[in-house]
C-alpha positions, 0 to 999 in steps of 0.5 A: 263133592269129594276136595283134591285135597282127599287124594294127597294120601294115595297121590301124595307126590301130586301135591308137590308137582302142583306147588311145582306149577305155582313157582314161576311167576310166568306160567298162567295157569289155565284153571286152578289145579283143584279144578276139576273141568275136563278141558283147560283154554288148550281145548278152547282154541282148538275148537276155535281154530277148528270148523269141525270142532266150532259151533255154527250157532255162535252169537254174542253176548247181546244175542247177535249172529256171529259169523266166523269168516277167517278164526285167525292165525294161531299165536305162538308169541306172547299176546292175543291167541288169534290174530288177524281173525274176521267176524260177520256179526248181527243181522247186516253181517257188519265186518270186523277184523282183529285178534282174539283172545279166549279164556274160560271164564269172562273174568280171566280177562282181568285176572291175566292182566290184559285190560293195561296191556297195549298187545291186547289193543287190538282184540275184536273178540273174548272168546269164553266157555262160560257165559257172562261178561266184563264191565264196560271198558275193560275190553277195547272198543268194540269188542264182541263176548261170545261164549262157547259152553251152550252151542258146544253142549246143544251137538251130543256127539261133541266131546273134548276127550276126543280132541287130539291137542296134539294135532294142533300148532304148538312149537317144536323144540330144538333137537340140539337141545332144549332150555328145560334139558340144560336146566335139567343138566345138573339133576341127578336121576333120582330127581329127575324120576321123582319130577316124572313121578310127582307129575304122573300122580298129578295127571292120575289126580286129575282124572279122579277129581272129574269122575268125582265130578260124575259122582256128584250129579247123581250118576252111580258107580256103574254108569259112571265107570261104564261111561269111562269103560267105553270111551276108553274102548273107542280109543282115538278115532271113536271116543266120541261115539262110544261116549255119546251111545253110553249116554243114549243107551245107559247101563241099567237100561243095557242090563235090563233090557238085554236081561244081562244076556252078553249076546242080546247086550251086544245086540243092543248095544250095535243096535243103537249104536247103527252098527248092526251088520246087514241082515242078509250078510254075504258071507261065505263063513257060516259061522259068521252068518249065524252070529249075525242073525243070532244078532237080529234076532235079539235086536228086533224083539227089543228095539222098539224102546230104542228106536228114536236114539239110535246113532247114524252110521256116519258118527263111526269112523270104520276105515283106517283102523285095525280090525281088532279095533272095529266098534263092533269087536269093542261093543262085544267086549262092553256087552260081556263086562257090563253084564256081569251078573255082580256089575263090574264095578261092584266086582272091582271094588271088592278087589283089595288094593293092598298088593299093588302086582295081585290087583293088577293081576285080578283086574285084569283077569276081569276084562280078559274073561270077557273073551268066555262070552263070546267064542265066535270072536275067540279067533277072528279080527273081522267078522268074515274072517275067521284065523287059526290063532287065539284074537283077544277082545281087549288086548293087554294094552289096552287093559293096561291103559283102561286100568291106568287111565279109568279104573285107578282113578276111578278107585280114588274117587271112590275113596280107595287107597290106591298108593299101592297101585300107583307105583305097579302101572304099567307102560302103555302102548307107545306113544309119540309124544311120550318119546317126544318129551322125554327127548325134549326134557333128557335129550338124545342119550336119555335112558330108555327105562323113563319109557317103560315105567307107566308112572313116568309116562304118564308124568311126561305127558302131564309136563307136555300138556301143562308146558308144552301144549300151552306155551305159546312163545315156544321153548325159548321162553318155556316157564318150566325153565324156570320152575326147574331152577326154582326147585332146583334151589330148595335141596332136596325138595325134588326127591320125595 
């Protein structure tokens, strides 16, 4: 597997936003910055917290029931992360009551120094990804070990990058001003740019170093980024069920099956994915009918394969959305790229990355011809509905943020040089909690262009995720503080 290391010649910026993170003594680095898992103890809790999100099935470290009556009360404060939490365990279902702290490997137990700590006296449960556990008396008397990693991973259709960390309690800043905007008080804007810049590479940095992680269990360059394409394309509320048809339905099988015909693709794809539009539709647009039976005609002559991997409808969520973000619209766009006679990713790999404006220009012309296999969408949002202007599959937002977000990535864990695209992403769609960090970090009169460059975007939410996501005593006592004011006193060190 590829090291972080590799990437410091395309993300050179990276490196410092990661010593940045080192400085102050207070933060607890969730996992080290090289490490690639694709969720850090912020996932953790939330699928503790969560009864959508937390396994049934959970049993202790010696194999017992585990029962969760109450999670306990999320901690903003220092000490456990749960409190007051109560546990039936084991088969007389015996009551315990206390906090809880969750970690993802036993050991961080120790390692974050709780075992001396009188605040940790009360906690009944350590809750970890990993499975193992401590030496006896390292937890208080009593405590249970329970570890999250195989009841996660036996639901298919679980999937941490479809947790919205922001949904979850987290403190809310101060609109007078925050303690990390007045640290920030006395930096110039070139510095302040190169903090956003070094932050947004570290976040690029991270998402190729978990496709490199795809790499080295034996996926190829396809699948991998056919995985990543249609998460993408599920946007927020269907993530999940996109990833988990990527993994039912993988792409080599999509191809074959479908002889790379886009409309048989699109079949199948809808197909297993419980999509498919009744058979006898009701509509009155005959142009919408023939697409549907066009459908079932490749679905019925190639189904069979498929029958016991199909998805229930139920795992869509269909309502609330825009038209133009219905699955099936997206499954259409899926069809087309991935099969292309070369294979998207043979194709995007061919593109040079040295004119950072012409391989976006090239790239994205990839996914808009997508829109050439399927006329029958060209001008309608719904499937009933046909309109008198031109509907794209993938709009430019969304191009803009696959690009961004898996394709660049993508390229550096192949090895490609991508410094020349960093410094042309484009801004995304807006997003709250971009707006919502740079208040908190330049305050109400900050200027505006911090928004529309997609570097520094991605760097704002790289500083929400790795500060204020995880402060659990808020911004009074926020370790960017003080990684502000150490980096402050080295001159010269933020601008690159």
């Amino acid at each position: 597997m590829r090291a972080s290391s590799d990437y410091d010649d395309s993300l050179p910026r990276a490196k410092w936003y990661r010593a940045f993170l080192a400085r102050p003594t207070a933060i607890v680095r969730e996992t080290p910055a090289i490490d690639p898992l694709s969720f850090n103890e912020r996932h953790l809790r939330c699928v503790w917290a969560d009864a959508n999100l937390r396994p049934a099935d959970l049993r202790t470290r010696r194999g017992e029931s585990v029962t969760v009556e109450n999670p306990g009360q999320w901690n903003l404060e220092a000490g456990p992360d749960f409190l007051g939490a109560v546990l039936l365990v084991g088969p007389d279902r015996r009551r315990i009551a206390g906090d809880v702290e969750i970690h993802i490997r036993p050991a961080d137990w120790t390692h974050h120094g709780h075992e001396n700590d009188s605040a940790y006296r009360r906690v009944i449960a350590h809750i970890t990804w990993f499975p193992g556990g401590l030496q006896a008396g390292a937890l208080p008397a009593g405590t249970v070990e329970i570890a999250l990693r195989d009841p996660v991973r036996a639901n298919r259709r679980f999937s941490f990058d479809a947790i919205d960390l922001s949904a979850y309690p987290f403190a809310v800043c101060d609109a007078d001003g925050t303690p990390c905007s007045r640290a920030l008080a006395g930096w110039t804007e070139t510095d302040r740019a190169a903090l956003l810049n070094a932050a947004g590479q570290e976040r690029l940095r991270s998402k190729a170093a978990r496709i490199t992680v795809a790499f080295s269990e034996g996926r190829d360059a396809e699948q991998v980024l056919y995985e990543a394409v249609l998460c993408a394309l599920g946007y927020k509320h269907n993530r999940v069920a996109f990833r988990t048809l990527a993994e039912a339905l993988p792409v080599a099988e999509l191809r074959s099956a479908s002889g790379c015909d886009p409309l048989a693709a699109c079949a199948i794809l809808a197909g297993v994915g419980g999509l498919l539009p009744a058979r006898e539709s009701r509509s009155s647009d005959p142009a919408a009918q023939r697409f549907v039976r066009s459908l079932w005609d490749h679905w019925w002559k190639r189904a069979s394969p498929f029958e016991d991997r199909s998805l229930p409808r139920s795992a869509w969520r269909l309502a609330g959305s825009r038209p133009q973000n219905h699955p099936l619209r997206r499954m259409a766009a899926a069809a087309a790229l991935f099969t292309a006679p070369r294979g998207l990713a043979t194709q995007i790999l061919a593109v040079p990355t040295s004119d950072g404006a012409a391989w976006f220009a090239a790239t994205s012309a990839l996914f808009a011809a997508a829109d050439a296999a399927f006329p029958f969408w060209q001008q309608r949002e719904a499937l009933a509905k046909a309109g008198r202007s031109s509907v794209t599959l993938i709009g430019a937002e969304r191009v803009s943020a696959i690009l961004s977000n898996v394709v660049i990535p993508f390229l550096a864990a192949k090895g490609i040089p991508i410094e020349p695209l960093v410094e042309h992403l484009p801004p995304e769609a807006d997003n709250a909690l971009v707006r919502q960090t740079a208040h908190a970090l330049f305050g109400h009169d900050h200027n505006p262009a911090v928004l529309r460059n997609g570097l520094r975007q991605q760097g704002l939410l790289q500083v929400f995720h790795d500060f204020c996501l995880n402060s659990k005593r808020g911004c009074a006592n926020c370790a960017l503080v003080e990684a502000i004011q150490r980096a402050a006193s080295t001159p010269g060190e933020p601008s690159l």
